[in-house]
N, C-alpha and C positions, 0 to 999 in steps of 0.2 A: 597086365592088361594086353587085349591083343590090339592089334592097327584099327580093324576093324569096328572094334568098340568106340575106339577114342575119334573115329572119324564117319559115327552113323549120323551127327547130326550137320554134318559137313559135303561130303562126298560121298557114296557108293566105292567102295575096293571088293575085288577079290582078294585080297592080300591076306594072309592067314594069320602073321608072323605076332611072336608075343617081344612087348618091347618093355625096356628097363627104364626105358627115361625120356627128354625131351633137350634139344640142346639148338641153343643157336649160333654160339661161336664153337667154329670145327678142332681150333685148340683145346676142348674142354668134352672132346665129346669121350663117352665112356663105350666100352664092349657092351651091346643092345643098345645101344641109344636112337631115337629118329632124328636124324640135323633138319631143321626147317632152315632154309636155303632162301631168307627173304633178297628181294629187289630196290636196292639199298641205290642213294645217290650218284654218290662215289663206285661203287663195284656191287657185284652181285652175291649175293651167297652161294649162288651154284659153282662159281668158279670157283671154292672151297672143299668143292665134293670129292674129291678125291685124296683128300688132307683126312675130312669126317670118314670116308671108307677105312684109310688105312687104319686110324682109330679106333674101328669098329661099330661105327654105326651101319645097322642093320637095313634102312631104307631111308628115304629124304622127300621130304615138302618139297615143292618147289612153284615159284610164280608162274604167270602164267607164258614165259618164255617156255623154246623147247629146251630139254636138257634128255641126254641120254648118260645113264650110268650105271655099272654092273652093279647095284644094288637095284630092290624095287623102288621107282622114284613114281612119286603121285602129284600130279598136276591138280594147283586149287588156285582159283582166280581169286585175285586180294589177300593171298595169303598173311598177310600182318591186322587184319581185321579181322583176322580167326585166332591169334593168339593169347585173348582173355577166356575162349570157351573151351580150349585147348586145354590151356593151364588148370581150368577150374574142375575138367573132366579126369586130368591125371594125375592130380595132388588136392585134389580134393581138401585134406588134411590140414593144407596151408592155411584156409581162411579160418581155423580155428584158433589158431595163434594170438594170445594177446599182445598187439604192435605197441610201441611206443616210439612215436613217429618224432623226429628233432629236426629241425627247419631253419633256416637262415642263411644269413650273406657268409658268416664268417662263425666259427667257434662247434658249429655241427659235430666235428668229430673228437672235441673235446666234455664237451657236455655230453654225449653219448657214451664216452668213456666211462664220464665220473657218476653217471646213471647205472650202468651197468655195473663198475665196481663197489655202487654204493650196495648194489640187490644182492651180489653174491656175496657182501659181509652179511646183508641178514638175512641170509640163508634161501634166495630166493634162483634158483637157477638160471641163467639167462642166455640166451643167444646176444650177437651183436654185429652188425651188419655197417657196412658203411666204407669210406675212403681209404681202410687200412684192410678191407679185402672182409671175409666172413669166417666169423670165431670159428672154433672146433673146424676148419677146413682149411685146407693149405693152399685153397684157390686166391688168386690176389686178382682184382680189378680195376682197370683203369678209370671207370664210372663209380662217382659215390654212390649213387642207388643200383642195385647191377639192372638185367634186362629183365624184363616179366620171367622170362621161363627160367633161367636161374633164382632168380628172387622166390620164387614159388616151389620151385626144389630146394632151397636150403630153408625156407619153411616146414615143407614136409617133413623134411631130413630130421629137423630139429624136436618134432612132435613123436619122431621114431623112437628121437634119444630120451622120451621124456622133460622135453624142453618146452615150456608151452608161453615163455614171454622170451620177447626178445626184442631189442634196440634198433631201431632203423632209422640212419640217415638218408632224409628224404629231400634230394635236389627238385629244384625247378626245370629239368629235365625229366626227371619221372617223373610229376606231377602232370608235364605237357603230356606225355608221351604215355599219360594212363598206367605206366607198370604197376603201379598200388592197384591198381582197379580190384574190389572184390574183397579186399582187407578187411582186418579186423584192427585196425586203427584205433585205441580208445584215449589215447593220451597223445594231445599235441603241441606240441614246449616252440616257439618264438625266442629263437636267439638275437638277432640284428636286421638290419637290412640298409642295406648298400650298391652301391654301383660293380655291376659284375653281369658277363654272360651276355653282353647286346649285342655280341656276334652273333648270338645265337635267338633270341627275344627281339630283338632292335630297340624295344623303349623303354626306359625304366617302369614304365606303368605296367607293359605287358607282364615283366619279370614280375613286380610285384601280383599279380593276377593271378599268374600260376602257384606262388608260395602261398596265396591266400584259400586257395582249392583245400592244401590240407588240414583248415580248423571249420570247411562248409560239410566235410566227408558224413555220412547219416552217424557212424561206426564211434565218432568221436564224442567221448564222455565229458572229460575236462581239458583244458585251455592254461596254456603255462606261459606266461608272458610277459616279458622283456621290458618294464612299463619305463625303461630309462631312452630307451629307443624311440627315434621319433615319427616311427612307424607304428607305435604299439595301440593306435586307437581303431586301426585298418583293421589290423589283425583282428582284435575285440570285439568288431564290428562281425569280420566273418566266422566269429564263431559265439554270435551273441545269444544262444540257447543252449550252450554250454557252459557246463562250470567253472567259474572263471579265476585262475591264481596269479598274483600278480610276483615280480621281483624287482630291486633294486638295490645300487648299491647301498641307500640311505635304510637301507635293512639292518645295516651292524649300527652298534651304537656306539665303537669305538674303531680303527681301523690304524695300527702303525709299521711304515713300511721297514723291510729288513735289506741287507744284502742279498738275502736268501729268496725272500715272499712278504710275508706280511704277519702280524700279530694282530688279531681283530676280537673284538666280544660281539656274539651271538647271539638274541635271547639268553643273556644274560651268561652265557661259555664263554670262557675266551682259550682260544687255542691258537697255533700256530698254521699259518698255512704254506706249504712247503712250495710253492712256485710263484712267478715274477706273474707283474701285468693287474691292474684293474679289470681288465677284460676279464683274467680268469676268475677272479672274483665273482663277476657275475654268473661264468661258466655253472661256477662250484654253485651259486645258489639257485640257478635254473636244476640242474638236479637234485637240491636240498624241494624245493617246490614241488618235484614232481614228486618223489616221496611220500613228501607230507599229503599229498594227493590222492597218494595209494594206502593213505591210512597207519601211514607207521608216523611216531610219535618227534618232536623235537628232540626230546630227548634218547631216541633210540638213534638217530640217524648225525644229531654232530657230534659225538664222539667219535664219528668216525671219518672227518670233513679232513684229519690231520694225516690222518694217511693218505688219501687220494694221489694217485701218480697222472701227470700228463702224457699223452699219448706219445707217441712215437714223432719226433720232426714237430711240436710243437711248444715251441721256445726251450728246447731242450741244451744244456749248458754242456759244450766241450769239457776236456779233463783240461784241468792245469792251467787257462787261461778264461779270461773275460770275454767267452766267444760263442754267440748262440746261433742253433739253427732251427729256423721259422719257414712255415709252410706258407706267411705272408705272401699273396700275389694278387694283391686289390691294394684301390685307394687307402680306403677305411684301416684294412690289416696293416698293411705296412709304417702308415701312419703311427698307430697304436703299438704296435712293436716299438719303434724308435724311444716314444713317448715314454713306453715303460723302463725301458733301458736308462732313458733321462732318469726317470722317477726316482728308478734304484741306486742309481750309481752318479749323480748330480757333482761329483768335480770329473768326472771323467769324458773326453770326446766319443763321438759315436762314427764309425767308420762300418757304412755301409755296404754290401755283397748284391748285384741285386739284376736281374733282366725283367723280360716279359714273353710269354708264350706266343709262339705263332699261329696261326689262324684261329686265334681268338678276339676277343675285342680290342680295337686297335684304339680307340678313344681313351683308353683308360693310361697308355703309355707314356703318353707328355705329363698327366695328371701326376703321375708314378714318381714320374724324373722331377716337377715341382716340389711337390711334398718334402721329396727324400732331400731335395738340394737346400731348403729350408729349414730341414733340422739333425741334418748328418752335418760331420765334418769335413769328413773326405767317403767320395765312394767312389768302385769298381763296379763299372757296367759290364756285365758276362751275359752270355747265352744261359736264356731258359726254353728247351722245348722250344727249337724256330720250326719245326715242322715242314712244313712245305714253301714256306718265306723263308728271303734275303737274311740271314741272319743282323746284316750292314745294316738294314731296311729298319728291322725294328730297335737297335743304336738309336739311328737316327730318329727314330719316332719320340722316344725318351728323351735323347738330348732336345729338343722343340723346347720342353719342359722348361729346362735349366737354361737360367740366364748363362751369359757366354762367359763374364767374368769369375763364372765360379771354375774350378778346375776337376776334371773328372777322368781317370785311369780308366782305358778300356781296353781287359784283356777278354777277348772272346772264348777260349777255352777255360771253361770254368773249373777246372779242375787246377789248372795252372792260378786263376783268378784266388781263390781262395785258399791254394800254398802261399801266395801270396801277401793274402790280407792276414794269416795265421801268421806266417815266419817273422813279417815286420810289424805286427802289432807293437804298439807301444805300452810303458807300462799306465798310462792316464786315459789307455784309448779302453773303450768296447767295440767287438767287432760284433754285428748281425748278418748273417747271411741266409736270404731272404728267394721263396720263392716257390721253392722245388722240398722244404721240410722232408720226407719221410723216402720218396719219391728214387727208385735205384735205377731209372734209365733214362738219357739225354737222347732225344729225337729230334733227327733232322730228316731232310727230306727223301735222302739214299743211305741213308744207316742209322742206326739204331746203338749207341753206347752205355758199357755195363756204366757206372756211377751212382757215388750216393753222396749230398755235401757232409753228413754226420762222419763217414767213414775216411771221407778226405781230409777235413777239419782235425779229426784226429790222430790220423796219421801225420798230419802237418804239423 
């Protein structure tokens, strides 16, 4: 398509040039690409443009600051208000995608997993989008939903491959922030809902408002819902002309727990389930639900409930030791992590790993340090992600938490932190290390460190 086309309904160009894509982080930009250069909070995207040149982008967007740059660069006022007609003009392709959109405080990128693993055993091809970065692409993202114009290139991409469903982890930031806008959304699955993001929302009401956007979307067929959560009558509410599926654990009619997972009867199956946690339990029947939604049978879809693997960084077991790492960084998750650890392992202590992010919600950190100091034994406060904060700062935020009498080890270098709680584990302990699950880089406010707690853990 040339410039021209993709900006008749926008601006007037002489610009002639035919272009290959659309990009708005300049790390990601491709040879032909256009960088739109939005006017961002924090920094601006044109201060980028010469990162996008060397790249190869062919010409650049830009707000309505001035910018000069040896490519053609096009001045359009609002430029972030022209990003859904942008999209819809250049990938046209994308909104033909059948979405299946996953939603909640916690477990999103688990139940998207076992969605998508469930499709590709019955033969169903699927894309799969979300916090562990976008399938078939070796691109990784820091946002569970990525930005509209990424999002809507690996839609198209995926319709190129003959891919025409595909799994989307849909935050309360794309929801605000409209990057669905325009989707084909027809299935939308209600995992939890919890305290998280009022750094960003400020009220628990607001956050829940934006999660409720994705079961009011026109696009949306059926309704897959959490009815153990006690949120789940909101949700039902906003999507009460669609079809409505419910789950629970009171679904099996037998359930006994393992070292390993659980042994449970299913409509009448009883098989094994190969991971820890009630929570994932319900994970596992929010995509048995959806499923059964899309028309495939009880019986074609739990037979295959025993193979299901958990994602990457979510309660995934070290080698050799009672030592798990969890992508828990909320109330509710962390909470539930410990609990399950109890469940499995009930003569053994629980010795907890654990910080909180920086310039995120700062209310949730005494919460944090309560909880954990209530049903861990001993724990190690370490840096998660201080970002542009004191790392001390948010220590201290968490200890608030914890009564004074309790004893609490604070080695700030997590890397150190979790040689640590590996080497001296005991043999009646469990160690969780809680936080950062999949996640390979520690950000502070002047550097940026390679790490990953899996690769630590087990190296330790």
């Amino acid at each position: 398509m040339k410039i021209n086309q993709l900006l008749q309904d926008i601006v007037t160009t002489e610009f002639d040039l035919i272009i290959e894509g659309l990009c708005l982080n300049s790390n990601a930009v491709e040879p032909g690409d256009v960088f739109i250069a939005l006017q961002g909070k924090r920094d601006h995207g044109i201060d980028y443009a010469n990162q996008a040149i060397e790249q190869g982008c062919i010409a650049i967007l830009v707000d309505s600051q001035d910018a000069v740059c040896t490519v053609p660069t096009i001045r359009i006022d609002n430029l972030n208000t022209h990003l859904a007609s942008l999209v819809n003009t250049f990938y046209p392709q994308a909104r033909e995608v059948d979405i299946i959109g996953v939603t909640g405080t916690n477990g999103k990128t688990s139940v998207a997993h076992f969605i998508s693993q469930l499709l590709n055993q019955l033969g169903v091809k699927n894309g799969l989008i979300g916090t562990l970065g976008i399938s078939n692409n070796s691109q990784t993202s820091s946002q569970t939903t990525p930005d509209i114009i990424t999002l809507y290139r690996a839609l198209q991409e995926y319709t190129q491959n003959n891919i025409n469903t595909v799994v989307l982890e849909v935050s309360s930031h794309a929801l605000a922030q409209e990057r669905t806008q325009g989707l084909k959304i027809t299935q939308a699955v209600f995992t939890n809902f919890s305290q998280d993001h009022l750094d960003y929302h400020q009220t628990l009401q607001r956050y829940k408002s934006e999660k409720l956007k994705l079961f009011q979307q026109d696009s949306v067929q059926n309704i897959i819902i959490n009815q153990d959560d006690a949120s789940h009558a909101d949700f039902e509410k906003a999507g009460k002309n669609k079809t409505l599926s419910h789950y629970s654990i009171h679904d099996f009619e037998d359930i006994k727990t393992t070292e390993y997972g659980f042994i449970v009867q299913l409509s009448g199956f009883v098989f094994e389930v190969p991971f820890l946690g009630e929570f994932n339990l319900l994970n596992m029947l929010a995509a048995y639900q959806t499923l059964k939604a899309r028309q495939f049978t009880s019986a074609q879809i739990i037979p295959l409930l025993d193979k299901l693997g958990a994602p990457l960084g979510r309660m995934q077991k070290i080698k050799h030791h009672l030592a798990w790492v969890d992508y828990a960084h909320t109330p509710d998750a962390i909470e539930k992590a410990i609990i399950t650890l109890q469940t499995h392992y009930p003569e053994h202590k629980i010795r907890v790993i654990f910080g909180c992010g920086g310039d995120r919600d700062q209310t949730k950190r005494a919460k944090m340090g309560k909880i954990v100091s209530k049903l861990a034994s001993t724990i190690i406060l370490t840096d998660d992600n201080p970002r542009s904060e004191d790392p001390n700062s948010i220590i201290n935020d968490i200890l608030n938490g914890i009564d004074d009498s309790y004893k609490v080890d604070i080695i700030q270098d997590r890397v150190l932190a979790i040689e640590t709680g590996v080497t001296t584990l005991k043999e009646n302990e469990c160690l969780l290390i809680a936080g950062k699950g999949h996640e390979s880089q520690q950000y502070y406010q002047d550097k940026i460190l390679a790490m990953n707690d899996i690769d630590v853990a087990n190296n330790a």
